[in-house]
N, C-alpha and C positions, 0 to 999 in steps of 0.2 A: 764706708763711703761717707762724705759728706754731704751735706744738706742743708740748704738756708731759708728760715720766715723771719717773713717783716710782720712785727703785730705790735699794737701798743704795749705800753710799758705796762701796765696792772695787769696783762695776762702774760709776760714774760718765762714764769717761774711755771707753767706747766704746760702738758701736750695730751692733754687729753679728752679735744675736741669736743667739749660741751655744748663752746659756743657757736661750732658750723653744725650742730645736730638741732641747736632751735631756728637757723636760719635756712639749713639747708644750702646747696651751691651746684655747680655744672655738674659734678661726678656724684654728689651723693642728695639722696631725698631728707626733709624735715625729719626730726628723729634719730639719725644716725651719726653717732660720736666717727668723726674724724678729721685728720690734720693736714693741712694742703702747704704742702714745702714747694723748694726751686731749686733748679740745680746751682744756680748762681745767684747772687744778691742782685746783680740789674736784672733779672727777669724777676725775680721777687718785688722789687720795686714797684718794675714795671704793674706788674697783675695788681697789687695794692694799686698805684695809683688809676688803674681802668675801672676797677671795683668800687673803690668807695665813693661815698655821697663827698662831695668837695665844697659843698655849708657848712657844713661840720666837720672837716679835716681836722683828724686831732694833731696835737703840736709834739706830742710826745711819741716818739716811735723806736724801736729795738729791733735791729738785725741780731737772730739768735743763729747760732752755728750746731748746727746738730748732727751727731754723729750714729750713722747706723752701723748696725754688726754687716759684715759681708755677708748676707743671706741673698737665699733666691728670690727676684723680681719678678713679679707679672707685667706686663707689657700689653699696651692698648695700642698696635701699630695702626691703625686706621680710624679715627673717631668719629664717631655719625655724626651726619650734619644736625640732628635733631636733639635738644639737648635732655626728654626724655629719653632717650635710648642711651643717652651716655649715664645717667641716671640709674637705671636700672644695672649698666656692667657695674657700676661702683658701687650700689646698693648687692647687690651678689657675690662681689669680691669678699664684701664688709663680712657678708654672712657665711663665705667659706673658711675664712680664716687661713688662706693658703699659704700666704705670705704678708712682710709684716709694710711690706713698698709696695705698690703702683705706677709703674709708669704711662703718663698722659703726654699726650704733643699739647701743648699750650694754644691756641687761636691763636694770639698776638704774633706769636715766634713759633712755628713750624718747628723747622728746625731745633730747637732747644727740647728741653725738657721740666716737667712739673711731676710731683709724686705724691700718692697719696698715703698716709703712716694710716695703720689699722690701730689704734690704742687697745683694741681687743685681744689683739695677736697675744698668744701663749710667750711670746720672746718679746715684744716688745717693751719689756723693762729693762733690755739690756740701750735701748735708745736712750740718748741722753744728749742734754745738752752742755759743749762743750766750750762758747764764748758768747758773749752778749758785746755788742757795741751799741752807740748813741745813735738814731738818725734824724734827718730831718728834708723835705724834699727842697731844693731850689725854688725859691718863688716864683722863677720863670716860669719853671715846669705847672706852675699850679696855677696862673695867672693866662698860659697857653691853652688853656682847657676848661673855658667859663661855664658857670651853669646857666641852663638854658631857663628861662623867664617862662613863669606863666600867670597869667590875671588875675590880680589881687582879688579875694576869695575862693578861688578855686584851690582845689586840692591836686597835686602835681603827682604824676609816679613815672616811674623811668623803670621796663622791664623788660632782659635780655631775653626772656622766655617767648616773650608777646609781641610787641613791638618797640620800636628803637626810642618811641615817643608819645606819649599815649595818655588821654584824661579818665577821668575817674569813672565818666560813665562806658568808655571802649573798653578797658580793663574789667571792669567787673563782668563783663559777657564772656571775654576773652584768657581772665587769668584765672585757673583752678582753683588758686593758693587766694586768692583774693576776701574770702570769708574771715579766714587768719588771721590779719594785718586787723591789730588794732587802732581806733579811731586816736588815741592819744598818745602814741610812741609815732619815732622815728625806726625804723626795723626793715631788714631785710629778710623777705622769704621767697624761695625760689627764683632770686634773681633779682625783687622788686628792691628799690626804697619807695620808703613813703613817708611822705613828708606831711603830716596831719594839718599841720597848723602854719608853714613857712611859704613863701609863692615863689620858693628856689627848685630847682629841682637839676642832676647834676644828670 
């Protein structure tokens, strides 16, 4: 079957989830290498454009086409509302090694579908990717979805975990992962950006 991610161009050339195991994400905790695909390119989009910080939109981005072996799927037909509970099935999945897909129902799109690749998996080297094209989003689309302003000196964080909108001192009582996040990056972990030094926040 096929499978598509939108990621920038400097991480094109692999899938072996390095970079959601230091950030962490909805299906899996900090620590655990794995690959979050889509069944189509507008829902890949879409989830790229909900996720990322849009101050720092990079300019550069790559629809990859990836091809799984026809193996057995696990299936997440009901996902908790809580997104440590979704955490822990994905963190479980990772460590059984059952299979080398997951399937999740997306937030945004119900209906559709999002996958999780185990780079762990004993078969997952038969994954591969099979096209690369150029993208880039419509400035509408990026221009429809401002970042929200907060007072010059303050430090801004936006965290799906916590809350929808939230300052530095509500978060730190509020967010687990909050000790993490260092004072001089831009970083996501368990949902956060943080935006150390900019009075944007998306």
């Amino acid at each position: 079957m096929g499978v598509i991610r939108l990621t920038k161009r400097a991480h094109a050339t692999t899938l072996d989830g390095k970079g959601a195991a230091i950030t962490g994400g909805r299906w899996h905790s900090v620590g655990k290498a794995v690959v979050y695909v889509a069944s189509c390119g507008a829902l890949a989009a879409l989830e790229y454009l909900a996720h990322a910080d849009k101050s720092v939109f990079p300019a550069s981005l790559i629809f990859l086409t990836i091809e799984v072996p026809d193996l057995e799927i696990e299936r997440v037909h009901t996902p908790p509302a809580e997104v440590a509970a979704s955490r822990q099935i994905g963190d479980d999945w990772l460590a059984r090694k059952s299979t080398t897909l997951l399937e999740v129902r997306p937030v945004l799109i119900p209906k559709q579908r999002n996958y999780l690749l185990n780079p762990e998996h004993p078969l997952f080297g038969a994954v591969r990717i099979v096209e690369t094209s150029p993208f880039a989003f419509d400035s509408r689309l990026l221009s429809a979805i401002p970042p929200k302003s907060v007072e010059a000196g303050e430090v801004g964080f936006w965290c799906c975990s916590c809350a929808p909108d939230v300052k530095a001192n509500s978060l730190r009582d509020s967010c687990e992962k909050f000790s993490r996040i260092p004072s001089s990056a831009s970083r996501r972990v368990c949902g956060i950006v943080h935006r150390a030094s900019a009075v944007l926040i998306s």
